[in-house]
C-alpha positions as CSV (number, residue, x, y, z in Angstrom):
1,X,130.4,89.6,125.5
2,X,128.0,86.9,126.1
3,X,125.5,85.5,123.5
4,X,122.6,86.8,125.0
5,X,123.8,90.5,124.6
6,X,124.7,89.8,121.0
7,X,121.0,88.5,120.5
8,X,119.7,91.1,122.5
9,X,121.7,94.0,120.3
10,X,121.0,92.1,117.0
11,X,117.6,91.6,117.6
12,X,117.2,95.2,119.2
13,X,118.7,96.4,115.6
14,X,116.0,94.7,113.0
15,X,113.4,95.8,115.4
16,X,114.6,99.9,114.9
17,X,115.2,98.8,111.0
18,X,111.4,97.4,111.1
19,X,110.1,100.2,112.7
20,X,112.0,102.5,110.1
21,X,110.9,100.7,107.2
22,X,107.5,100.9,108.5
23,X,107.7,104.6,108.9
24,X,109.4,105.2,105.4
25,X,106.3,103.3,103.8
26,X,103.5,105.5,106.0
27,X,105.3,108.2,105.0
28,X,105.6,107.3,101.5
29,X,102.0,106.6,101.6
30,X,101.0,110.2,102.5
31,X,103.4,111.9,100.3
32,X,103.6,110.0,96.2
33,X,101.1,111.7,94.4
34,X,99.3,108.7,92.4
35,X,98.2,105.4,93.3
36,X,100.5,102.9,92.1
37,X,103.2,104.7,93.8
38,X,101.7,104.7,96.8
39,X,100.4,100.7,96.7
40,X,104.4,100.4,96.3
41,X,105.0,102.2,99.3
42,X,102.4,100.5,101.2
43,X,103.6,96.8,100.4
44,X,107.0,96.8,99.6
45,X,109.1,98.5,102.5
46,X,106.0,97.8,105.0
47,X,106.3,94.1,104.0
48,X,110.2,94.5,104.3
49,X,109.8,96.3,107.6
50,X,107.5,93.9,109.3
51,X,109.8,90.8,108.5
52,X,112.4,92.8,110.0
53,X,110.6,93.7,113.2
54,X,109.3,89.5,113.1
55,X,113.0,88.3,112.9
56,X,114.2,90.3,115.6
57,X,111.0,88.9,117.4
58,X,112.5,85.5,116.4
59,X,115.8,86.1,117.9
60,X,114.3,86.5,121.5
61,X,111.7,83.7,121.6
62,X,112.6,80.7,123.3
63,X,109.2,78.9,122.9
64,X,109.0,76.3,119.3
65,X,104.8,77.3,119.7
66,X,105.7,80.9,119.5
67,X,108.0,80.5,117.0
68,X,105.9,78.6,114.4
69,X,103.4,81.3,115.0
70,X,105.8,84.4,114.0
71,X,107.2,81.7,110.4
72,X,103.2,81.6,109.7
73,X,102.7,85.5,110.3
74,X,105.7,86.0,108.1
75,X,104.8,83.8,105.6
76,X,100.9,85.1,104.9
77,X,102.4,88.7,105.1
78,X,104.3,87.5,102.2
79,X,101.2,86.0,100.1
80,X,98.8,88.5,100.8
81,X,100.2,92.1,100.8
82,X,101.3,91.6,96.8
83,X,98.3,90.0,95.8
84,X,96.4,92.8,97.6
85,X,98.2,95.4,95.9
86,X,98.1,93.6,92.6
87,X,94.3,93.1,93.2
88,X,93.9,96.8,93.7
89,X,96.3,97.9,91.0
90,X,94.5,96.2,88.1
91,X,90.8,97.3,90.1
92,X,92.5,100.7,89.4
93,X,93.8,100.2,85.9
94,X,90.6,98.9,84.5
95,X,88.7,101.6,85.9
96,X,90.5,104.2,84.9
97,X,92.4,105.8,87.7
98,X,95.8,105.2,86.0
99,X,98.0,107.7,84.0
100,X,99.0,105.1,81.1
101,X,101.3,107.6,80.0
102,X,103.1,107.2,82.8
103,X,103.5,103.6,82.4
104,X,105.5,103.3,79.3
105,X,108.8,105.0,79.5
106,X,110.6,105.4,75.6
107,X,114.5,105.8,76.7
108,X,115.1,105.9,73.1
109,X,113.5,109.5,72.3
């Protein structure tokens, strides 16, 4: 087996792992009922999903140019989708929209 089919079939594999992270977090967004459950489905598996799909991008790119530009996709996915969802989270928190009940979780009783 040459090296180029092993890159081909690794990077072949993150992409289908991105794409079904990606999925799992649309689908996540759709179904949880309340809004911090669905900003975790919208950044965590998404985030994890995209990085997926960007190193198996990385495996198949020969130019240094295109290269450079997936690291500095990668890396502001990373910065911005949890300080979005923090942003929105505490927007939502202070206004209201949040069950607090549902926040604290007493194993002891």
């Amino acid at each position: 087996m040459s090296l180029d089919t092993v890159r081909d079939v690794v990077a072949g594999t993150f992409l289908i792992l991105g794409a079904g992270f990606a999925f799992v977090a649309a689908v996540g967004v759709v179904r949880f009922p309340d809004l911090l459950r669905r900003m975790h489905a919208a950044t965590k598996p998404q985030t994890f999903g995209l990085l997926l799909i960007l190193a198996g991008l990385a495996l198949r790119i020969d130019s240094l140019s295109d290269l450079t530009l997936v690291a500095v996709v990668a890396l502001f996915q990373l910065l911005t989708a949890p300080v979005s969802a923090h942003m929105v989270g505490r927007a939502a928190f202070r206004a209201g929209q949040v069950d607090r009940d549902e926040l604290t979780v007493d194993e002891a009783d």
